[in-house]
PAROKOL-503664 format. One record per residue (C-alpha): residue in one letter; x, y, z. Coordinates in nm, 3 decimals, decimal comma. Each point is the difference from the previous one (the first is absolute). Example, Ala and Ser with C-alpha at 12.3 -4.5 7.8 and 13.67 -1.06 7.14 Angstrom:
BEGIN
<node res="A" u="1,230" v="-0,450" w="0,780"/>
<node res="S" u="0,137" v="0,344" w="-0,066"/>
***
This chain:
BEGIN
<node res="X" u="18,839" v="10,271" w="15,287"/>
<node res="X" u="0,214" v="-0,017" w="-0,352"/>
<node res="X" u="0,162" v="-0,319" w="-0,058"/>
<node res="X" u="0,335" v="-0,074" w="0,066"/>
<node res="X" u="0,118" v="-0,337" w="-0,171"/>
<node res="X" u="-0,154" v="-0,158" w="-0,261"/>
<node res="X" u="-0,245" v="-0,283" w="-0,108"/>
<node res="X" u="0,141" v="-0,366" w="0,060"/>
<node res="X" u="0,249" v="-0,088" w="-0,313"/>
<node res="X" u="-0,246" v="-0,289" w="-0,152"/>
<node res="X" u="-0,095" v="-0,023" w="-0,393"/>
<node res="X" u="-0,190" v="-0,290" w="-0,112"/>
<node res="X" u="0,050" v="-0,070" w="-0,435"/>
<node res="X" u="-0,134" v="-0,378" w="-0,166"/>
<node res="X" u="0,209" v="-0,219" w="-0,236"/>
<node res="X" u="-0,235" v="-0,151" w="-0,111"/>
<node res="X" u="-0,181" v="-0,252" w="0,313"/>
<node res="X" u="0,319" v="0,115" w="0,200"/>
<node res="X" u="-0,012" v="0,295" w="0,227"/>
<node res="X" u="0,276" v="0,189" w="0,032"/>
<node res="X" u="0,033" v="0,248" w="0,306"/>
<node res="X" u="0,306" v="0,281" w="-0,019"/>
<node res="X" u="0,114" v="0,049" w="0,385"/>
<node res="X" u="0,240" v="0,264" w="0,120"/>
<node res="X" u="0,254" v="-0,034" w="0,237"/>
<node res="X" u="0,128" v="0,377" w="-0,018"/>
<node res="X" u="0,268" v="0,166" w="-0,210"/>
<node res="X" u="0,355" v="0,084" w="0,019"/>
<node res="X" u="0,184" v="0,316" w="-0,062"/>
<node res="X" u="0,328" v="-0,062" w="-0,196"/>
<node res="X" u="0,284" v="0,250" w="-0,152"/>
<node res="X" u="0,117" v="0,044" w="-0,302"/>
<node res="X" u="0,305" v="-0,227" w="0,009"/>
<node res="X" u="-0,179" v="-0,361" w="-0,010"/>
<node res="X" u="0,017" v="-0,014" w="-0,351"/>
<node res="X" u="0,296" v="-0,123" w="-0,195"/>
<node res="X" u="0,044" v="0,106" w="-0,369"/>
<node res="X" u="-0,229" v="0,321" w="0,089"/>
<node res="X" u="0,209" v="0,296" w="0,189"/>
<node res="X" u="-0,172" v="0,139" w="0,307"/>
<node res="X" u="-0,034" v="0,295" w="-0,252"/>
<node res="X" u="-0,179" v="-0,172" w="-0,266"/>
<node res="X" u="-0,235" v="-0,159" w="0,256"/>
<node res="X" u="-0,090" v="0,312" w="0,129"/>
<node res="X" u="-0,119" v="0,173" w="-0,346"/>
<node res="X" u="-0,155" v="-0,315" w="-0,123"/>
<node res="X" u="-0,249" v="0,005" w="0,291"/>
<node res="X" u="-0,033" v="0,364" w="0,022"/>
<node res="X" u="-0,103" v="0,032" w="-0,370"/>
<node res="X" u="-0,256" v="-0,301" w="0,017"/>
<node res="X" u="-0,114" v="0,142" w="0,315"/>
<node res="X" u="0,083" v="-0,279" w="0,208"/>
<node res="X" u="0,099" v="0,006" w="0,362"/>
<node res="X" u="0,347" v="0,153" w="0,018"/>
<node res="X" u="0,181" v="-0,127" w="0,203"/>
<node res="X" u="-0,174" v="-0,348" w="-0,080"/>
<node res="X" u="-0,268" v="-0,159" w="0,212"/>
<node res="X" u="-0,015" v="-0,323" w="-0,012"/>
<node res="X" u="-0,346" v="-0,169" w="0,085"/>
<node res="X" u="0,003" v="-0,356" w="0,152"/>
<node res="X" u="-0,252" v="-0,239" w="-0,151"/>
<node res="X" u="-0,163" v="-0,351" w="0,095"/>
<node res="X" u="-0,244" v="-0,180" w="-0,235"/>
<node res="X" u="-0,293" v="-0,247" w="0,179"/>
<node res="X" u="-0,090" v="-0,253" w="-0,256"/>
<node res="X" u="-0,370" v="-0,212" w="0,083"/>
<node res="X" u="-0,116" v="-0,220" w="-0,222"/>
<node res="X" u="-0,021" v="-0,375" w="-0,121"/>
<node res="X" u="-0,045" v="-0,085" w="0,420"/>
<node res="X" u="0,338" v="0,162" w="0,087"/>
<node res="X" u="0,132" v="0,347" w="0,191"/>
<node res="X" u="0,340" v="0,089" w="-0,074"/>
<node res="X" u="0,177" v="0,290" w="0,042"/>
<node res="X" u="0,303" v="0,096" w="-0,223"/>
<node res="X" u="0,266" v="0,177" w="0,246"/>
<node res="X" u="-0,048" v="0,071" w="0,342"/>
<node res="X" u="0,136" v="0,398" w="0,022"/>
<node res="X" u="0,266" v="0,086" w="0,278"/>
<node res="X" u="-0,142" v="-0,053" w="0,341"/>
<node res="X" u="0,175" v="0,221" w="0,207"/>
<node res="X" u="0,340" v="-0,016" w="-0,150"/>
<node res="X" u="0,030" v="0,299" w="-0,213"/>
<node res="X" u="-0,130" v="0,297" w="0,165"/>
<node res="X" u="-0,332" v="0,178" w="0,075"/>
<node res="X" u="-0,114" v="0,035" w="-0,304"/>
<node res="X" u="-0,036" v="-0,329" w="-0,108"/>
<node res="X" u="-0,183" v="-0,318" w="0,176"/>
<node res="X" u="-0,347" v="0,064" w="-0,082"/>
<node res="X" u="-0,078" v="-0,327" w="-0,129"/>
<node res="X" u="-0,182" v="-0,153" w="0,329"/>
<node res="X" u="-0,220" v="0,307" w="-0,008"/>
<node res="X" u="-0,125" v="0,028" w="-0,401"/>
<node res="X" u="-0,056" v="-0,414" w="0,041"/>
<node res="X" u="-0,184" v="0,052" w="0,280"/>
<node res="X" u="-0,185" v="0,273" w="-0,236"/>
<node res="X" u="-0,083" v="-0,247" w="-0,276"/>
<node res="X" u="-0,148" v="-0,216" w="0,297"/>
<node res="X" u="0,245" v="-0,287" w="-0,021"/>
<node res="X" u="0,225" v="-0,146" w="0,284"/>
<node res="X" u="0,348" v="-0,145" w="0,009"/>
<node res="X" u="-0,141" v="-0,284" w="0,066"/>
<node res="X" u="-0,204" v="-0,079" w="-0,349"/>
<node res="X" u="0,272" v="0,063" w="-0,200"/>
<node res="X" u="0,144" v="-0,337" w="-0,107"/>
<node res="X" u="0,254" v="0,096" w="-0,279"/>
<node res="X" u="0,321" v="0,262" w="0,028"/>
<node res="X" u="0,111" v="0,063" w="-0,333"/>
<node res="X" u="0,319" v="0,193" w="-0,018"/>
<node res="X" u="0,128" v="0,171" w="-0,265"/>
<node res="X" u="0,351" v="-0,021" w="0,228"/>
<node res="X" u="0,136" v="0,030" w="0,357"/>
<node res="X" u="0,091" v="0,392" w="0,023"/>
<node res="X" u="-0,117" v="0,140" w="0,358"/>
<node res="X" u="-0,285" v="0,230" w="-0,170"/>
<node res="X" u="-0,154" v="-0,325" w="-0,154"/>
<node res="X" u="0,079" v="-0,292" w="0,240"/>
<node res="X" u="0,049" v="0,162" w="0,411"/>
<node res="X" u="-0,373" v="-0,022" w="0,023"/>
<node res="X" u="0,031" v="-0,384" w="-0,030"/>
<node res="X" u="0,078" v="0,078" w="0,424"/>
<node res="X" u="-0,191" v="0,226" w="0,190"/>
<node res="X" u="0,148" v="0,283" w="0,173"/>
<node res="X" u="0,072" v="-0,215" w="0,347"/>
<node res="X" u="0,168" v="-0,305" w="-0,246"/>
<node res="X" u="-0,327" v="-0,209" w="0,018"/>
<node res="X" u="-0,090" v="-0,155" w="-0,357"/>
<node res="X" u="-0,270" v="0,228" w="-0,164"/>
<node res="X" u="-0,147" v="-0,226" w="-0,203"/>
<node res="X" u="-0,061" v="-0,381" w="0,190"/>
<node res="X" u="-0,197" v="-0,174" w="-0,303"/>
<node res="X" u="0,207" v="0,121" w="-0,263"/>
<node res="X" u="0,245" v="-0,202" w="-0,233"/>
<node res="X" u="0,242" v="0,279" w="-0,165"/>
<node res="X" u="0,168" v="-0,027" w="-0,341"/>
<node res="X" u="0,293" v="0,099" w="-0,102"/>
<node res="X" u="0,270" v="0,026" w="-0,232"/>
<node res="X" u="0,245" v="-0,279" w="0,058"/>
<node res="X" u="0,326" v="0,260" w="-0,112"/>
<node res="X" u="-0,126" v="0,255" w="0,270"/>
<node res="X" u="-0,008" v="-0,232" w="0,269"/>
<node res="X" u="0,302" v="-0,161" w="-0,063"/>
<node res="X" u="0,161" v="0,351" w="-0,099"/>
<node res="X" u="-0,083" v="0,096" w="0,353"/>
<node res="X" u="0,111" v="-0,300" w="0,208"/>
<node res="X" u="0,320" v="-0,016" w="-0,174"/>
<node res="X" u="0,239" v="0,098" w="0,309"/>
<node res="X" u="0,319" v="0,063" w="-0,258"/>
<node res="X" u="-0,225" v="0,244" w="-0,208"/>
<node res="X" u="-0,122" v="0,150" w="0,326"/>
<node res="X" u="0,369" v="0,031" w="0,109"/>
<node res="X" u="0,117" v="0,158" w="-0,309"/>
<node res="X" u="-0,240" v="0,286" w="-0,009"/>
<node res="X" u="-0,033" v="0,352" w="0,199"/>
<node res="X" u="-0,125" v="0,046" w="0,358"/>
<node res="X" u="-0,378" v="0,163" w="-0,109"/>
<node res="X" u="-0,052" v="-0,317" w="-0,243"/>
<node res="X" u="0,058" v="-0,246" w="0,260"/>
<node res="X" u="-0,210" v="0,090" w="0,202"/>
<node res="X" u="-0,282" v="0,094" w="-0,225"/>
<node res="X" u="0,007" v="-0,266" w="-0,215"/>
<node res="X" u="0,219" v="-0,303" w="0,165"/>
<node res="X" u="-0,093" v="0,034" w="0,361"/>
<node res="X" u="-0,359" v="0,155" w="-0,027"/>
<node res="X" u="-0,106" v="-0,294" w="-0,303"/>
<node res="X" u="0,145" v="-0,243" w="0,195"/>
<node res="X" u="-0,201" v="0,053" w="0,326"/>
<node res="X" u="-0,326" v="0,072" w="-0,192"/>
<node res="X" u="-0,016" v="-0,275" w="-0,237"/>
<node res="X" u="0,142" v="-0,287" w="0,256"/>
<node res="X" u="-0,394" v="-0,071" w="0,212"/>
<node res="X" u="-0,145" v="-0,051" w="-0,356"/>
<node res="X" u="0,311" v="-0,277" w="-0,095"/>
<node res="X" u="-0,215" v="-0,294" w="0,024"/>
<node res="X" u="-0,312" v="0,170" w="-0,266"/>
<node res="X" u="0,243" v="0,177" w="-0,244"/>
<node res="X" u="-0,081" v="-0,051" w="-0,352"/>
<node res="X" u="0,242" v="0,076" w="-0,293"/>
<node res="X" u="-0,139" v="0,309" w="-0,247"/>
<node res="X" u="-0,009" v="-0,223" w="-0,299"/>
<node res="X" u="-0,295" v="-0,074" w="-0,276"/>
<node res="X" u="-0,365" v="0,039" w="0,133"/>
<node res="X" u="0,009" v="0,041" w="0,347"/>
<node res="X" u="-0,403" v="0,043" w="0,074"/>
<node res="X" u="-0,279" v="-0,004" w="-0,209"/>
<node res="X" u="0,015" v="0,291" w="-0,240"/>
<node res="X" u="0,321" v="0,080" w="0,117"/>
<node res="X" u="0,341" v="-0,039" w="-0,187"/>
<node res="X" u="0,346" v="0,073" w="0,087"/>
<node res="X" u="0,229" v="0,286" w="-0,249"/>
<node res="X" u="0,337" v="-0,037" w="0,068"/>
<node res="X" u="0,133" v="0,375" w="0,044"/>
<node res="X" u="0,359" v="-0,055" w="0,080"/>
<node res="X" u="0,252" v="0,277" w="0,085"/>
<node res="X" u="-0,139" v="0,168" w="0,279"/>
<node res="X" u="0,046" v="-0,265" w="0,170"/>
<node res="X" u="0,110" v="-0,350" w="-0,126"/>
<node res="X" u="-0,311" v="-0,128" w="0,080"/>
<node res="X" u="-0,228" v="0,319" w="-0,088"/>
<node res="X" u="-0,341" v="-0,121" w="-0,130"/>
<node res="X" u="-0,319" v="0,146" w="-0,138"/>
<node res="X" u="-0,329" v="-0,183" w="0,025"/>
<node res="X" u="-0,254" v="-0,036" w="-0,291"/>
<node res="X" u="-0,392" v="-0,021" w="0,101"/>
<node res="X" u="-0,163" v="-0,129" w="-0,238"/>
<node res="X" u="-0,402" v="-0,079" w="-0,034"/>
<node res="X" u="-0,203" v="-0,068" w="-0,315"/>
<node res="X" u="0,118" v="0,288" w="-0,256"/>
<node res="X" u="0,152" v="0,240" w="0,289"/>
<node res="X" u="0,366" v="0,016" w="0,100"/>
<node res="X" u="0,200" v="0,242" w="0,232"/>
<node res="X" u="0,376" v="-0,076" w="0,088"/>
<node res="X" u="0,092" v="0,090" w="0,370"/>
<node res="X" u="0,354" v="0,140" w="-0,103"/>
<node res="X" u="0,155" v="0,022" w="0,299"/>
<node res="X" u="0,299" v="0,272" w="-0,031"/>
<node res="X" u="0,026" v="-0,027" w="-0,358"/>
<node res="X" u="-0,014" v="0,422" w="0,091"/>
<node res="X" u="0,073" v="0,159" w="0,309"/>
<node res="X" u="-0,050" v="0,346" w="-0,086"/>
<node res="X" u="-0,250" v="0,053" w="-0,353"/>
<node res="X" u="0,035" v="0,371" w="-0,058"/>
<node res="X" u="0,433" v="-0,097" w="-0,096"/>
<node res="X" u="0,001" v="-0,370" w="-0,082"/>
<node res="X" u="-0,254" v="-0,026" w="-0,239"/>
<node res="X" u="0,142" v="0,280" w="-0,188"/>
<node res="X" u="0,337" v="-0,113" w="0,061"/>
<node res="X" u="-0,027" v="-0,409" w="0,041"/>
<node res="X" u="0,404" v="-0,034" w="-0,015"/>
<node res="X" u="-0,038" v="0,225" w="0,371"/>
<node res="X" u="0,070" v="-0,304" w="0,241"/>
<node res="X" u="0,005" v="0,036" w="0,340"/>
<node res="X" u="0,216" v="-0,038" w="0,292"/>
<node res="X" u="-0,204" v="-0,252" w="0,147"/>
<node res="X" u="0,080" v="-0,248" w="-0,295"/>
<node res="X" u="0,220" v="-0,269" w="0,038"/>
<node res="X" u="0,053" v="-0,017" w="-0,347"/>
<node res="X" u="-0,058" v="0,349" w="-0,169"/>
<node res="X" u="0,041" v="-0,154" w="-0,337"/>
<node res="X" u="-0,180" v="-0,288" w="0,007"/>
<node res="X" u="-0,304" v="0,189" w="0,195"/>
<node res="X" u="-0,027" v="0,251" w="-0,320"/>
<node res="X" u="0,002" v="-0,272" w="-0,272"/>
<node res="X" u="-0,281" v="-0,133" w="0,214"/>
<node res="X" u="-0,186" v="0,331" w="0,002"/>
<node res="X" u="0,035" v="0,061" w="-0,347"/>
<node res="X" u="-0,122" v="-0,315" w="-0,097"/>
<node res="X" u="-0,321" v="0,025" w="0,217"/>
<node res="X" u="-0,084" v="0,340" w="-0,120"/>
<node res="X" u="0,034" v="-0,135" w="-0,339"/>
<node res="X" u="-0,203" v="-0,319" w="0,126"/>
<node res="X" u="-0,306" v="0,230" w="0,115"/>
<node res="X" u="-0,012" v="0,237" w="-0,200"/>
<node res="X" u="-0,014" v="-0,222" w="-0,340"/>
<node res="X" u="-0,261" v="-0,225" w="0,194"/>
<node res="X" u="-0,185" v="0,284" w="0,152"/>
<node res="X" u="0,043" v="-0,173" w="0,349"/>
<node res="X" u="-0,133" v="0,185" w="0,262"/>
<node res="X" u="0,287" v="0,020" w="0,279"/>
<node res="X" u="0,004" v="0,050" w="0,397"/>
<node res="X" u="0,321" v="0,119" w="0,189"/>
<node res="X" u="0,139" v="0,011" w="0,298"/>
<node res="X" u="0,135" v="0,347" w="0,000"/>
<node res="X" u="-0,310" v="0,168" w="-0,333"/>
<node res="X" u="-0,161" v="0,290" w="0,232"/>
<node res="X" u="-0,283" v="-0,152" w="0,194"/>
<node res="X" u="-0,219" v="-0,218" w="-0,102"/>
<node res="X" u="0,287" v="-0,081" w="-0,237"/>
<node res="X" u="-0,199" v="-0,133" w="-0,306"/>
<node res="X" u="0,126" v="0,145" w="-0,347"/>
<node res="X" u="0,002" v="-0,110" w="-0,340"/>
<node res="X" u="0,380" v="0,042" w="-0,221"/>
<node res="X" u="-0,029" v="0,194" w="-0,341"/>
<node res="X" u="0,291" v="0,082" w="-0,276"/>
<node res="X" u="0,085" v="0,310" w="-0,055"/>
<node res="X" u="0,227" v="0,067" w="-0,308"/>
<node res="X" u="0,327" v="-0,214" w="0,119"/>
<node res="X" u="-0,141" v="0,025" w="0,365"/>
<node res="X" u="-0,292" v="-0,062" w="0,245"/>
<node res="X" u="-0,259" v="0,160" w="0,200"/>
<node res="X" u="-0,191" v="-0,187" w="0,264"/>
<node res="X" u="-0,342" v="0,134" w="0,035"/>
<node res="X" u="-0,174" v="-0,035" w="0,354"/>
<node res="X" u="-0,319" v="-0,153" w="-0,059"/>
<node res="X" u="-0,343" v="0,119" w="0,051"/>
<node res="X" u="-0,187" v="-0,011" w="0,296"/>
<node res="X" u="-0,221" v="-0,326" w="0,004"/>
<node res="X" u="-0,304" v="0,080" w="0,154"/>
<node res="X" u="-0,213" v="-0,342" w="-0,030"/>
<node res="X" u="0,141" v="-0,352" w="0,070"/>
***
């Protein structure tokens, strides 16, 4: 009998000591009008000439991070809260061969439902029972501010008020602020815009780096060629492209390898210039650990 899914969404890559495992949780299919600054019509060639997924696909990744005696897991995918094709994460950890249980760090890059539900299971029950979770200060108190929650639209309370709230609130009493180093080897980019409290995460171990960038990008094939394309899921447009501007001019002078949220599974790429522009190359398969 032919297959007919496929192989569990696990990818193992060093820094340095510090293993780093890529860990699907599923994709997305979006149209053409979540961009601002980008028509739906611009979108559309941008991704059809690069060949890109038209309309975009948008792949949900978690990073494991083991090393220096910890487990921590930076975002926790969707759970069940945004459709079928998402909340795979319980299945690709249980792929790598590590529980809910053993994981005693959540690092969030911020508290959007594709990177925070999973703190709850899909029955409400905390996910993760050893686990401290860190977080950037702004998005938590962004999201339990009840006059911002009153002042915006229906879709965004819920989503990011009322769902944040209820996820975040059994891990109250082992929150820990996204500030400085927040693990061994691990150091906290403030990425604001997306969020207020939007956040990469910077592994570092002897002369290897990577920076987790959270959703510096959502969709590659249009914002890398077009960083000034902001999306309808920032808070602050501006402020989120001034970020993603300066971190493609961050990695790519530096050479910093990079690991996103939303890159096309397993989501590791390096950032080259290209004239006034920039390419991000997927990188090579790494066959040896």
């Amino acid at each position: 009998m032919l297959p007919t899914e496929q192989i569990p969404g696990v990818y193992h890559r060093k820094v340095g000591d510090i293993l780093v495992t890529a860990l699907t949780d599923g994709y997305l299919d979006a149209g053409y009008g979540i961009f601002h600054s980008v028509s739906a019509d611009e979108a559309a060639s941008i991704l059809d000439e690069g060949r890109e997924p038209s309309p975009p696909r948008i792949s949900v990744n978690m990073f494991l991070v083991r090393g220096n005696g910890r487990t921590a897991l930076v975002d926790t995918g969707s759970s069940d809260c945004m459709g079928d094709t998402l909340g795979l994460l319980p299945q690709s950890l249980a792929a790598a061969g590590v529980t809910p249980e053993e994981i005693d760090t959540i690092l969030l890059t911020h508290m959007h439902p594709d990177h925070s539900a999973g703190l709850l299971t899909p029955e409400g029950k905390v996910q993760f029972p050893n686990a401290e979770v860190v977080v950037g200060e702004a998005d938590y108190a962004l999201w339990h501010d009840d006059a911002a929650m009153a002042s915006t639209d229906e879709r965004r309370r819920m989503r990011y008020f009322e769902w944040s709230r209820k996820q975040i609130a059994p891990y109250r009493d082992r929150l820990v602020w996204a500030e400085g180093d927040v693990m061994p080897g691990v150091t906290t980019v403030p990425l604001p815009g997306h969020t207020p409290g939007h956040c990469g995460y910077l592994i570092h171990s002897g002369n290897d780096s990577m920076l987790v960038w959270g959703d510096t990008v959502h969709v590659p094939g249009v914002q890398v060629p077009r960083p000034e394309a902001s999306m309808v899921f920032d808070w602050e447009p501006d402020r989120a492209v001034e970020s993603r501007r300066r971190v493609f001019d961050m990695v790519a002078s530096e050479n910093t390898l990079v690991a996103g949220m939303h890159i096309h599974f397993p989501g590791f790429g390096r950032m080259i210039r290209t004239g006034d522009g920039y390419r991000l190359v997927p990188e090579a398969w790494t066959f040896t650990l």
